[in-house]
Backbone of each chain as nested JSON, in Angstrom:
{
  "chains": [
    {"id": "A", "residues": [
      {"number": 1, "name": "UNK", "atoms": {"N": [6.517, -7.288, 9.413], "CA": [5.46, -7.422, 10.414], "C": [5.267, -6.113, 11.165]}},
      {"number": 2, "name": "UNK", "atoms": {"N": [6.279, -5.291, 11.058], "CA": [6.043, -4.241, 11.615], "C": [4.781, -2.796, 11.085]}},
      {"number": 3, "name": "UNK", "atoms": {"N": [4.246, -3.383, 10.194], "CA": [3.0, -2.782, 9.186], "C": [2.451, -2.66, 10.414]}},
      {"number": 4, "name": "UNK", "atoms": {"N": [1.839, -4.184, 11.394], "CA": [0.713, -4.504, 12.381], "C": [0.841, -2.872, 13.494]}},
      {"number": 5, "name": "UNK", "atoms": {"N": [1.94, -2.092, 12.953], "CA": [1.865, -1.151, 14.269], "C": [1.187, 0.033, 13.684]}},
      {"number": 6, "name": "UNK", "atoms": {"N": [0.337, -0.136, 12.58], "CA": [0.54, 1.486, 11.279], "C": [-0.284, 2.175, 11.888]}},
      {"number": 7, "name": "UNK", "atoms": {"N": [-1.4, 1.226, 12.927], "CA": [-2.455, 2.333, 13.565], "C": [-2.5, 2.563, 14.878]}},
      {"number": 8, "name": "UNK", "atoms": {"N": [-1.566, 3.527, 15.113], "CA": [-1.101, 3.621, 16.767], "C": [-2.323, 3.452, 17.466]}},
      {"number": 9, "name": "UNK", "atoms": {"N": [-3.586, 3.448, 17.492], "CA": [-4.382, 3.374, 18.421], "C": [-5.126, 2.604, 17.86]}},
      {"number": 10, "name": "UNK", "atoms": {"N": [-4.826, 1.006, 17.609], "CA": [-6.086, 0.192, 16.908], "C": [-7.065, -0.145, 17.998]}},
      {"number": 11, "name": "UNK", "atoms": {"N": [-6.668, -0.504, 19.879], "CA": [-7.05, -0.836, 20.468], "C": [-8.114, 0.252, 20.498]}},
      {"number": 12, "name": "UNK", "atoms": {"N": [-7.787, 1.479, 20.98], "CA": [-9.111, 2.823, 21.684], "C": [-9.859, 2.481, 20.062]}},
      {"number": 13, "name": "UNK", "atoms": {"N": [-9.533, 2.384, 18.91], "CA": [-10.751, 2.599, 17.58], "C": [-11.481, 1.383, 17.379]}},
      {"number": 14, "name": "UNK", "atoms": {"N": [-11.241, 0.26, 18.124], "CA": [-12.221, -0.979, 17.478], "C": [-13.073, -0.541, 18.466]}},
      {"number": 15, "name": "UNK", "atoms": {"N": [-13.416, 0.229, 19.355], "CA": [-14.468, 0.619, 20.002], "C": [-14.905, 1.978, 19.119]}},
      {"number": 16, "name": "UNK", "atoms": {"N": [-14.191, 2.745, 18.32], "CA": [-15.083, 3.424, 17.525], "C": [-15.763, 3.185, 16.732]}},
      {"number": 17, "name": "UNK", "atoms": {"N": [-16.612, 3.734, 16.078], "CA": [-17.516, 3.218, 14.757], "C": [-16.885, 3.841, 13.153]}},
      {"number": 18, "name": "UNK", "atoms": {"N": [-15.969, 4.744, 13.521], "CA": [-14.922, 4.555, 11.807], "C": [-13.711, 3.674, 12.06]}},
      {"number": 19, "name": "UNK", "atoms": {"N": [-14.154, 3.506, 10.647], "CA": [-13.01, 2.44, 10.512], "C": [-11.821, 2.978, 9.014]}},
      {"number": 20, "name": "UNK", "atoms": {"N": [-10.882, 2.653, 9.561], "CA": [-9.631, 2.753, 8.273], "C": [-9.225, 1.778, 7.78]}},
      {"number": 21, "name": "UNK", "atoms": {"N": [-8.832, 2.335, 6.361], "CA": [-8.234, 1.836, 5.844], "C": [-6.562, 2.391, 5.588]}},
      {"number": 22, "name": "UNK", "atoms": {"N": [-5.982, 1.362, 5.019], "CA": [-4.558, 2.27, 4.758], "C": [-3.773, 1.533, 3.225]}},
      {"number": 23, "name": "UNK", "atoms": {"N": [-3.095, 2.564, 2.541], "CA": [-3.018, 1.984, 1.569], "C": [-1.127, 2.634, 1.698]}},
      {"number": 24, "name": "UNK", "atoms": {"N": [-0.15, 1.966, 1.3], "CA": [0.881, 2.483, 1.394], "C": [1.844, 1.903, -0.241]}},
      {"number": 25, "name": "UNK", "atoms": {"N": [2.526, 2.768, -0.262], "CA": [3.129, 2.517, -2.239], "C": [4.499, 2.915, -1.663]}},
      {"number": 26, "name": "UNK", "atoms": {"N": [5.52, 1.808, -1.627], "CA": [6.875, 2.393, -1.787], "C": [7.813, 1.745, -2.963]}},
      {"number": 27, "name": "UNK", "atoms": {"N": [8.606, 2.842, -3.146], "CA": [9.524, 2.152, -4.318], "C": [11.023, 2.614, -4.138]}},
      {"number": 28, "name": "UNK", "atoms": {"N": [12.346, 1.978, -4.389], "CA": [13.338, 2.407, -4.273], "C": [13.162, 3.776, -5.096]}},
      {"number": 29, "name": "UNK", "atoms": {"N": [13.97, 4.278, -4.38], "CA": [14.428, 5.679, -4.748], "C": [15.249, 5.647, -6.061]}},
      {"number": 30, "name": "UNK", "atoms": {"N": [15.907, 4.395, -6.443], "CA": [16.99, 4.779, -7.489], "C": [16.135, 3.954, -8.702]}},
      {"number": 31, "name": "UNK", "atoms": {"N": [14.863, 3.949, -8.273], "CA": [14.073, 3.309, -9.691], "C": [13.551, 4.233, -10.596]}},
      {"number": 32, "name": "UNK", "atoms": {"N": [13.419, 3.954, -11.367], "CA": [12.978, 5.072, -12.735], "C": [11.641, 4.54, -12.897]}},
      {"number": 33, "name": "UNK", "atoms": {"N": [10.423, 5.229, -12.261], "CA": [9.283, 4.724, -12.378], "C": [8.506, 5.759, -12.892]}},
      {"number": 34, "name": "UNK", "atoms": {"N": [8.126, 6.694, -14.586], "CA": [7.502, 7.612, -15.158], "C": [6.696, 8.022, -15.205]}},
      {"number": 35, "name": "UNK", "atoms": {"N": [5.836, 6.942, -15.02], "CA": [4.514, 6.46, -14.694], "C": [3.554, 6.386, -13.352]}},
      {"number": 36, "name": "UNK", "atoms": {"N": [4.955, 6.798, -12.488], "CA": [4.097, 6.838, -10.864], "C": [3.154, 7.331, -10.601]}},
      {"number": 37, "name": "UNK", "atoms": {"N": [3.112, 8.963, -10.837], "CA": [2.411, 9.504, -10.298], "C": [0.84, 9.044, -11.065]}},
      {"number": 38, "name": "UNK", "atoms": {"N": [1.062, 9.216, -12.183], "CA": [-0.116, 8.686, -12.852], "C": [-0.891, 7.631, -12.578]}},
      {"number": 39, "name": "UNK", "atoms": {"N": [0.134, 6.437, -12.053], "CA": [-1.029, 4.976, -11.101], "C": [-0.967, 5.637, -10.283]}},
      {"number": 40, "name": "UNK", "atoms": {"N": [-0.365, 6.011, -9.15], "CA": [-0.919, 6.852, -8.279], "C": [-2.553, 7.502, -8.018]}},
      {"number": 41, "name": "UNK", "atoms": {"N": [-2.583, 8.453, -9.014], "CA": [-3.85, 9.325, -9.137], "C": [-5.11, 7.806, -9.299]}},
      {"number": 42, "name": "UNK", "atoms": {"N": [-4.392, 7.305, -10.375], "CA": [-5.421, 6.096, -10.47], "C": [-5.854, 5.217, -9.444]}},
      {"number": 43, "name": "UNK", "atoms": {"N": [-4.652, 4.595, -8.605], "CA": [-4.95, 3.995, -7.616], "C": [-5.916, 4.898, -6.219]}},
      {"number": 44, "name": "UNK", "atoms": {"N": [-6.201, 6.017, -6.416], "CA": [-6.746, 6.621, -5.575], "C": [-8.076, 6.51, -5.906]}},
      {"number": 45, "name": "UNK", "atoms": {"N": [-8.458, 6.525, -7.398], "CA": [-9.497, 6.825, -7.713], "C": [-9.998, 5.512, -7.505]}},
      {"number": 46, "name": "UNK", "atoms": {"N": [-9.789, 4.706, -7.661], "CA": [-10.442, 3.314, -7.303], "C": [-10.918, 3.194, -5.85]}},
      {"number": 47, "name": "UNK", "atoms": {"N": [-9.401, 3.614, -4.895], "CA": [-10.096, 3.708, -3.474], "C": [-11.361, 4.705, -3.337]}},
      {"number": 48, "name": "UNK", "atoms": {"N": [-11.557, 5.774, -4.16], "CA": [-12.466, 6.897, -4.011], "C": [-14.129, 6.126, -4.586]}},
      {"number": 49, "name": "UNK", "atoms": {"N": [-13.886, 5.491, -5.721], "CA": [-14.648, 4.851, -6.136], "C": [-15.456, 3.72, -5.303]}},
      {"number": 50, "name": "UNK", "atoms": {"N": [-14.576, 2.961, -4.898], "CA": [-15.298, 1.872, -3.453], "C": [-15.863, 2.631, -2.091]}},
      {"number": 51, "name": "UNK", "atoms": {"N": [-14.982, 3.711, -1.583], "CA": [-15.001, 3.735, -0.499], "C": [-15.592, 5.22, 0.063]}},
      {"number": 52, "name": "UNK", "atoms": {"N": [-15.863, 6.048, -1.438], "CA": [-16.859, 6.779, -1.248], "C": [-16.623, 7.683, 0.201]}},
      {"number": 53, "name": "UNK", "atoms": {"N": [-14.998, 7.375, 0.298], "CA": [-14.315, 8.278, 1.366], "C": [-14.187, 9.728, 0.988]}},
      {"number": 54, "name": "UNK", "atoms": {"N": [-14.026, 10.698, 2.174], "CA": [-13.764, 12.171, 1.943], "C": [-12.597, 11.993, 2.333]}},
      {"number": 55, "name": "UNK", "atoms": {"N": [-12.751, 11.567, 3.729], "CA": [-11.296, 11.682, 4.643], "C": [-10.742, 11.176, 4.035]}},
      {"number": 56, "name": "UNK", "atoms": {"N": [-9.859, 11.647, 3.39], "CA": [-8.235, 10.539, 2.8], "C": [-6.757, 11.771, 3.269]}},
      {"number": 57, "name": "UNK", "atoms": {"N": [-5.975, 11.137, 3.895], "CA": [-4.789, 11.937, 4.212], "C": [-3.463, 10.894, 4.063]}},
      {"number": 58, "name": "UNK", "atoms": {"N": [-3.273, 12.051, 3.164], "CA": [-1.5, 11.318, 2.483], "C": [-0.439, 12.035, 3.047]}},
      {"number": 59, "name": "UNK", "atoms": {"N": [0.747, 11.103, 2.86], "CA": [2.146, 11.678, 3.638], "C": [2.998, 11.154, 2.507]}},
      {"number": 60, "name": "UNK", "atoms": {"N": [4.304, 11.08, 2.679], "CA": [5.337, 11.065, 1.92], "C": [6.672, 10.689, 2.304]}},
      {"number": 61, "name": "UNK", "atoms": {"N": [7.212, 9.615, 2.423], "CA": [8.5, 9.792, 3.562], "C": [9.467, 9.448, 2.156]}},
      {"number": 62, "name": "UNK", "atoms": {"N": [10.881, 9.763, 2.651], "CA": [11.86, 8.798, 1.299], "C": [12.99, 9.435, 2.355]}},
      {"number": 63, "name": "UNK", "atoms": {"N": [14.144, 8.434, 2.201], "CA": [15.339, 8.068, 2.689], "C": [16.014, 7.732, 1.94]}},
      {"number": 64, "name": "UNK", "atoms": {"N": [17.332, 7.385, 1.691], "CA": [18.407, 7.445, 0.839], "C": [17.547, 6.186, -0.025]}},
      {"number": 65, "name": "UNK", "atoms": {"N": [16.811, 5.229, 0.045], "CA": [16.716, 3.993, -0.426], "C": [15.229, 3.87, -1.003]}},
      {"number": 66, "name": "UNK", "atoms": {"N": [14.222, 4.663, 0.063], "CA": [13.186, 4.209, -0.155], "C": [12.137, 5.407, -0.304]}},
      {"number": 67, "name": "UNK", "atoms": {"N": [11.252, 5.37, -1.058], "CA": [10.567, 6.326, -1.226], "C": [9.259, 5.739, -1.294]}},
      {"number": 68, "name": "UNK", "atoms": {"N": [8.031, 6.867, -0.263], "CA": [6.908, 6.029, 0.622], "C": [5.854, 7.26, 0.173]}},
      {"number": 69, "name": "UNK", "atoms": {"N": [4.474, 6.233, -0.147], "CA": [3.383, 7.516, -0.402], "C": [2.237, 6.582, 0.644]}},
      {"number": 70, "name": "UNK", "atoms": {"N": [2.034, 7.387, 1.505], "CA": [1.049, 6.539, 2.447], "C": [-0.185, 7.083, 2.243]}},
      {"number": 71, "name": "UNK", "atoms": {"N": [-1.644, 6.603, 2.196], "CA": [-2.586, 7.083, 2.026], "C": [-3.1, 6.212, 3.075]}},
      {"number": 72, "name": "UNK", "atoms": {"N": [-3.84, 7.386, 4.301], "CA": [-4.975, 7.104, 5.737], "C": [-6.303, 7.25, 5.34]}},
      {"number": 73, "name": "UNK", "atoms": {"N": [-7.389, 5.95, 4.733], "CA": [-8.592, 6.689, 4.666], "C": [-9.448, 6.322, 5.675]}},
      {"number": 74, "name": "UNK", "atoms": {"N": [-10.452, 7.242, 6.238], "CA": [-11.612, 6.943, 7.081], "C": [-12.627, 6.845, 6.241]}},
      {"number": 75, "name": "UNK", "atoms": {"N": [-12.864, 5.423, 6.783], "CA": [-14.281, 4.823, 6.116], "C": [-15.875, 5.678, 6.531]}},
      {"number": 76, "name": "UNK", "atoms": {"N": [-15.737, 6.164, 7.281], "CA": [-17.099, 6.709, 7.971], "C": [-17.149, 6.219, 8.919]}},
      {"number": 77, "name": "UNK", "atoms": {"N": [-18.618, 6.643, 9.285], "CA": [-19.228, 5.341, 10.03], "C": [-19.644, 4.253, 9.419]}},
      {"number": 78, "name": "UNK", "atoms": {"N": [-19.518, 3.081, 10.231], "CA": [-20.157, 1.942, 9.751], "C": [-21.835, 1.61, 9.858]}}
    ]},
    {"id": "B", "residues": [
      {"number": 1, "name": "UNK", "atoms": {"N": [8.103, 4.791, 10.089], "CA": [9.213, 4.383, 9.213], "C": [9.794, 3.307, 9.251]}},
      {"number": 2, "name": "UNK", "atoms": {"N": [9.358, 2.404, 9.481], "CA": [9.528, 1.162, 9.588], "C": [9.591, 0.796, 8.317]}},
      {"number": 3, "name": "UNK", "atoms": {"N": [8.741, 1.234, 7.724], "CA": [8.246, 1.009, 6.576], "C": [9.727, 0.73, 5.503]}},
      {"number": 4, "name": "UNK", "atoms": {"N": [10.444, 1.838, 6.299], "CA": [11.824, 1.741, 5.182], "C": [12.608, 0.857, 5.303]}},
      {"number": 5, "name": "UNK", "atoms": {"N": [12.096, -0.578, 5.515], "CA": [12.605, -1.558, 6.101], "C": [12.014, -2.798, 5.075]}},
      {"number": 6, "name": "UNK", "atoms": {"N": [11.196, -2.39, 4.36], "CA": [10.661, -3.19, 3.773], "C": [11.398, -3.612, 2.826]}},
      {"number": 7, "name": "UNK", "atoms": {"N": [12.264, -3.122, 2.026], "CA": [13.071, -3.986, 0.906], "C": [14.454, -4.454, 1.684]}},
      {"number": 8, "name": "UNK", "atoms": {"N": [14.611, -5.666, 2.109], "CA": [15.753, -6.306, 3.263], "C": [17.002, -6.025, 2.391]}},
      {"number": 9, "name": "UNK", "atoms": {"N": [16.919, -5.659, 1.352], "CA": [18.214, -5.966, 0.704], "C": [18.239, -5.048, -0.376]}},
      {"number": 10, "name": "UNK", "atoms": {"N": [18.271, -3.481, 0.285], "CA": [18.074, -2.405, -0.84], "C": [19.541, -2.367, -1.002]}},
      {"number": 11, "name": "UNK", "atoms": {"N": [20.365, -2.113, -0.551], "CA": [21.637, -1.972, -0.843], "C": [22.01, -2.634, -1.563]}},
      {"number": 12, "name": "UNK", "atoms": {"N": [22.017, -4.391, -1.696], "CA": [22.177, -5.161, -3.126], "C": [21.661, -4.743, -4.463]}},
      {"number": 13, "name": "UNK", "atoms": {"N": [20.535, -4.036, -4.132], "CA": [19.467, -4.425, -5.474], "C": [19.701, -2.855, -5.686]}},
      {"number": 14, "name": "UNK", "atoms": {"N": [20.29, -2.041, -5.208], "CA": [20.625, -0.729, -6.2], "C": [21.7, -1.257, -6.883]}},
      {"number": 15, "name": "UNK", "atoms": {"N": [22.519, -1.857, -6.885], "CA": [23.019, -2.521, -8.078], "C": [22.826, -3.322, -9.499]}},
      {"number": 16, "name": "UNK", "atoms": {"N": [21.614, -3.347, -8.861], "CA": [20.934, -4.564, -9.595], "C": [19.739, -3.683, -10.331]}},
      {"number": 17, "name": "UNK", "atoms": {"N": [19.873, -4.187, -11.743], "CA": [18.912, -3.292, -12.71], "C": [17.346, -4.095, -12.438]}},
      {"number": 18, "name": "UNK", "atoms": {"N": [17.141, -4.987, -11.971], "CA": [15.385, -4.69, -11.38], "C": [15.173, -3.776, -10.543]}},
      {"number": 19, "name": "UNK", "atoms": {"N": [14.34, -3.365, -10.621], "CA": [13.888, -2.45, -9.652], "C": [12.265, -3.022, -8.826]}},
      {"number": 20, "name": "UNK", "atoms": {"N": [12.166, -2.467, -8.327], "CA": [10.887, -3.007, -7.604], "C": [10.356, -1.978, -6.835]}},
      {"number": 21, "name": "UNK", "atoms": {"N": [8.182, -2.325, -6.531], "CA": [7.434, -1.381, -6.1], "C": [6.69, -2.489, -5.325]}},
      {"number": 22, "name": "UNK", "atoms": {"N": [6.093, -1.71, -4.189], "CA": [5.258, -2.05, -3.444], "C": [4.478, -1.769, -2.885]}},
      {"number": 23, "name": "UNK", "atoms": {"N": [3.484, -2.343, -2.559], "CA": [2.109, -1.82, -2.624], "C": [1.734, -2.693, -0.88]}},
      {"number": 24, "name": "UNK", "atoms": {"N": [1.103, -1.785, 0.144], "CA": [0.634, -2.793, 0.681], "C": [-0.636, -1.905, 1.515]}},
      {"number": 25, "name": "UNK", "atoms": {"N": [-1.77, -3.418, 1.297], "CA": [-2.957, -2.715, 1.609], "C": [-3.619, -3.037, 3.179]}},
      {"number": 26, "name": "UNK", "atoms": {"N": [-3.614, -2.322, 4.192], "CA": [-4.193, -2.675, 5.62], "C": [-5.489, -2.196, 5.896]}},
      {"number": 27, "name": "UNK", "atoms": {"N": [-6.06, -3.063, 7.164], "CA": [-7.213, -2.464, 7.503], "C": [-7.438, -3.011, 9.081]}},
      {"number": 28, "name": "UNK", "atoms": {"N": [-7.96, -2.416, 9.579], "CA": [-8.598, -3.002, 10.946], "C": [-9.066, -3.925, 10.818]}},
      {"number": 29, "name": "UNK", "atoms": {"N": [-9.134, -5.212, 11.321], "CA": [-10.153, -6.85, 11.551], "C": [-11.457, -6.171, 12.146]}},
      {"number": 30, "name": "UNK", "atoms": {"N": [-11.539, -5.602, 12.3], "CA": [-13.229, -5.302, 12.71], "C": [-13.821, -4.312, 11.808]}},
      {"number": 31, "name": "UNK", "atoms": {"N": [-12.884, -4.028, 10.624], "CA": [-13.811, -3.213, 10.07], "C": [-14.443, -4.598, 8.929]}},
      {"number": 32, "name": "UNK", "atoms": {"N": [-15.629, -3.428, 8.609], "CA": [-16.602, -4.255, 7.536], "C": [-16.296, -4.03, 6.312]}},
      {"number": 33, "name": "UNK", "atoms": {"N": [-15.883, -4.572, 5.729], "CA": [-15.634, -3.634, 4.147], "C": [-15.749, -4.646, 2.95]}},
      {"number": 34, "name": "UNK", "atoms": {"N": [-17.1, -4.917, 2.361], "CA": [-17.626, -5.791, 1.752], "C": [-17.033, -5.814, 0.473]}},
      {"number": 35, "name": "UNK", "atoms": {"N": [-16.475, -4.729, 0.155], "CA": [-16.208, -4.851, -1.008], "C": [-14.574, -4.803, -1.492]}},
      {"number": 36, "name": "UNK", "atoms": {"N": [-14.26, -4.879, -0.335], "CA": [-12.588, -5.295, -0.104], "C": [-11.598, -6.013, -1.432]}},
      {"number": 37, "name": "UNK", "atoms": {"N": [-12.504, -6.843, -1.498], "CA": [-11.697, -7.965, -2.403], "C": [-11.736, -7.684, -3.968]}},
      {"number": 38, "name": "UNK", "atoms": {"N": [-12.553, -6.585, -4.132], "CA": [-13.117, -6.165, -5.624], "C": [-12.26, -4.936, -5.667]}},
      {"number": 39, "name": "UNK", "atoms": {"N": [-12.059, -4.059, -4.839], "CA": [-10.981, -3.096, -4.924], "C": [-9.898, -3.67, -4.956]}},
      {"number": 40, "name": "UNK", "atoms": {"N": [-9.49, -4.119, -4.105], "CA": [-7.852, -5.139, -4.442], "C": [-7.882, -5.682, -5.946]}},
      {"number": 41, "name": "UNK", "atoms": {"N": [-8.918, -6.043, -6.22], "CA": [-8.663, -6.129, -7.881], "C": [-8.668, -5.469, -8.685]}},
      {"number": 42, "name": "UNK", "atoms": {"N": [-9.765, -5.018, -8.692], "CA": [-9.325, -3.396, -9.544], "C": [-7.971, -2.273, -9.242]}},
      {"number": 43, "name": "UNK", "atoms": {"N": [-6.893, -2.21, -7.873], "CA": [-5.917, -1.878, -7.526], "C": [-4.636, -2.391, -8.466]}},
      {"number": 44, "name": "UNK", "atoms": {"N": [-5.121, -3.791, -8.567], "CA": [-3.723, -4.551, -8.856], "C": [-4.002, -4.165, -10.435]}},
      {"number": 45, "name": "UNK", "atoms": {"N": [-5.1, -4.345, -11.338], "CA": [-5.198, -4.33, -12.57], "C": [-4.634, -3.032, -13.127]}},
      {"number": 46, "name": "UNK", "atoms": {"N": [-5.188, -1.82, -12.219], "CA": [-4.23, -0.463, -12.314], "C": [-2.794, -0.423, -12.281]}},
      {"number": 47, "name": "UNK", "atoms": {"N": [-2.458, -1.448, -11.586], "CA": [-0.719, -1.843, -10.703], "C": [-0.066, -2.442, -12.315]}},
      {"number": 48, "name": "UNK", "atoms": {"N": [-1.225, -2.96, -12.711], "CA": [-0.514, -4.047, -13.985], "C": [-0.512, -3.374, -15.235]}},
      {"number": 49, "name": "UNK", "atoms": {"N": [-1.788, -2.739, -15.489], "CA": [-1.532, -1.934, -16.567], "C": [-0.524, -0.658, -17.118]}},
      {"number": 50, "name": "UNK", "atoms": {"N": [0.181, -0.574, -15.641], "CA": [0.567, 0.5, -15.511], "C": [2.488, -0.147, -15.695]}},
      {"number": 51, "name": "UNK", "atoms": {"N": [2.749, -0.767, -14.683], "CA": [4.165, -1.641, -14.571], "C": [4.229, -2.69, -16.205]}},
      {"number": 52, "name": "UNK", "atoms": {"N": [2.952, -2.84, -16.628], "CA": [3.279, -4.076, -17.174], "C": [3.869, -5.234, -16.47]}},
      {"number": 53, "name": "UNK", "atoms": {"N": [4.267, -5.084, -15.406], "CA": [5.185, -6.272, -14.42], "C": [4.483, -7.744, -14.646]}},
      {"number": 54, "name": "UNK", "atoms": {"N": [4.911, -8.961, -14.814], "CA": [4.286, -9.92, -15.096], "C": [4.796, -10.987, -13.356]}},
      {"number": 55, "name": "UNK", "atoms": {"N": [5.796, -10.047, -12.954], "CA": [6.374, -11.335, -11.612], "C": [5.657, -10.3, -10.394]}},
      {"number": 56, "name": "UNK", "atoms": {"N": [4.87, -10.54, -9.708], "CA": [3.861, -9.893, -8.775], "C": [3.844, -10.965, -7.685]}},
      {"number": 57, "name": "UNK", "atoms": {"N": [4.053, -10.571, -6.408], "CA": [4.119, -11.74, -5.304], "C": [3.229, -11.32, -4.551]}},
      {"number": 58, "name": "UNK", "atoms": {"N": [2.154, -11.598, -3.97], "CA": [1.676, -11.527, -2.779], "C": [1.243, -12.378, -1.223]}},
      {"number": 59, "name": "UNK", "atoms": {"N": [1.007, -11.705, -0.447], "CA": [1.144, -11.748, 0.988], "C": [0.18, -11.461, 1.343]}},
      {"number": 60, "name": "UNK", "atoms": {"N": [-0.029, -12.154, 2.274], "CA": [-1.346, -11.817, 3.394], "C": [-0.856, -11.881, 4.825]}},
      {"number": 61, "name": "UNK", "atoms": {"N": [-1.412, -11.386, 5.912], "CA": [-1.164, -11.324, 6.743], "C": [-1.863, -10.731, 7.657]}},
      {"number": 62, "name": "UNK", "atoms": {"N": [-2.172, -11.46, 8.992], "CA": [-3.158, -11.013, 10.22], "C": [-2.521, -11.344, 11.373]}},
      {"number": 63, "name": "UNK", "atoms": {"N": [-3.211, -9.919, 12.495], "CA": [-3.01, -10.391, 13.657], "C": [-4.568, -10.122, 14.121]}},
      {"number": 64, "name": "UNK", "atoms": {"N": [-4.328, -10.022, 15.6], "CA": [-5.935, -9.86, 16.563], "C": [-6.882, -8.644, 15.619]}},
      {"number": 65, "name": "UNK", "atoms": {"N": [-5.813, -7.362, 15.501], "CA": [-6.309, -6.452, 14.917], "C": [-6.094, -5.562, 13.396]}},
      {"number": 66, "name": "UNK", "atoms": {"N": [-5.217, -6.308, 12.639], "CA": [-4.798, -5.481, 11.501], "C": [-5.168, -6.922, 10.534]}},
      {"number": 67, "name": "UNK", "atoms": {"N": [-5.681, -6.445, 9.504], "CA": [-5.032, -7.396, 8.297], "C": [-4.256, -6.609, 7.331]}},
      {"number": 68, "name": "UNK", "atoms": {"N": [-3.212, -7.506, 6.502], "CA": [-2.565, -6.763, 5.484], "C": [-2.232, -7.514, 4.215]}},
      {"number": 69, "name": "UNK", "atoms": {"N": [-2.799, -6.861, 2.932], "CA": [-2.28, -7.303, 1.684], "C": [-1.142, -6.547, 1.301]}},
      {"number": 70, "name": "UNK", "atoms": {"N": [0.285, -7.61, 1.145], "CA": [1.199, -7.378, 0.588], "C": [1.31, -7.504, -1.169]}},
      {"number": 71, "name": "UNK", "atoms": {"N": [1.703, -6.863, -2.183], "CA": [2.424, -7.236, -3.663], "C": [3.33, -6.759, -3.197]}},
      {"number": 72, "name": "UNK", "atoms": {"N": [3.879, -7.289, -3.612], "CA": [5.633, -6.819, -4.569], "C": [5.507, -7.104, -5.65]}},
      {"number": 73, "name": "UNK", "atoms": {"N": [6.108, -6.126, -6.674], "CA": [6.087, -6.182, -7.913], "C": [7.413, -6.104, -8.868]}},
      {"number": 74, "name": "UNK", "atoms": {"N": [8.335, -6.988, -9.174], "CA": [9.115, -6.134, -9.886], "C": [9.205, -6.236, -10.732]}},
      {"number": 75, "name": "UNK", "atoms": {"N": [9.731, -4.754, -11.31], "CA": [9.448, -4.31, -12.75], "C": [10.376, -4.678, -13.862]}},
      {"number": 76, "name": "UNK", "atoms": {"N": [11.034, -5.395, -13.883], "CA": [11.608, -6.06, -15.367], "C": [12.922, -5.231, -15.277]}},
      {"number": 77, "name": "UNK", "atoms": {"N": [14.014, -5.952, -16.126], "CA": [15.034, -4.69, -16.538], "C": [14.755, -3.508, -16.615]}},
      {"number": 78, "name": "UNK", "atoms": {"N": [15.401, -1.841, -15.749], "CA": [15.44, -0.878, -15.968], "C": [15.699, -0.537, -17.662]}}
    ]}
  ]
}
């Protein structure tokens, strides 16, 4: 439940007119996944495809366990 | 980083030859995004073609201001 906090300022932006989306991919660290990056690229292109976003900003976190690819997109304006 | 909180029981399951990925998709409740439900499908079909994974769980979840689509996916014997 702690996702509900991902947009530190949801309150000040439902009075803005962009809106986000957020897309987040984690996987243990000790998984053998070959193929990541490749859905990866793909899974972007789909968001790129719908959402006809520019703004997209990715991060990266990983800790002994978990390894995190976060993607922030701004929808525009509405 | 909360986020690295999401598998409750990583320490078991690095033992354990499943491995598992996750995917989770948020957005503001006030945004408009008509075509929401057609990207989530086309997301997951990328998710599937890609894992092959056949055991896929999902989640939904809302408050005043966030919604969130959860999968978990895991991927079969390493």
């Amino acid at each position: 439940m702690s996702l509900f906090g991902v947009f530190g300022s949801s309150k000040k932006s439902a009075t803005n007119a962009r809106e986000r989306l957020k897309l987040v991919l984690s996987h243990e660290r000790t998984a053998n996944i070959p193929y990541l990056e490749d859905m990866q690229k793909e899974i972007l292109q789909v968001v790129q495809k719908y959402t006809k976003a520019t703004d997209i900003h990715f991060s990266t976190n990983s800790n002994s366990h978990i390894s995190t690819l976060e993607v922030q997109i701004t929808l525009g304006n509405a």
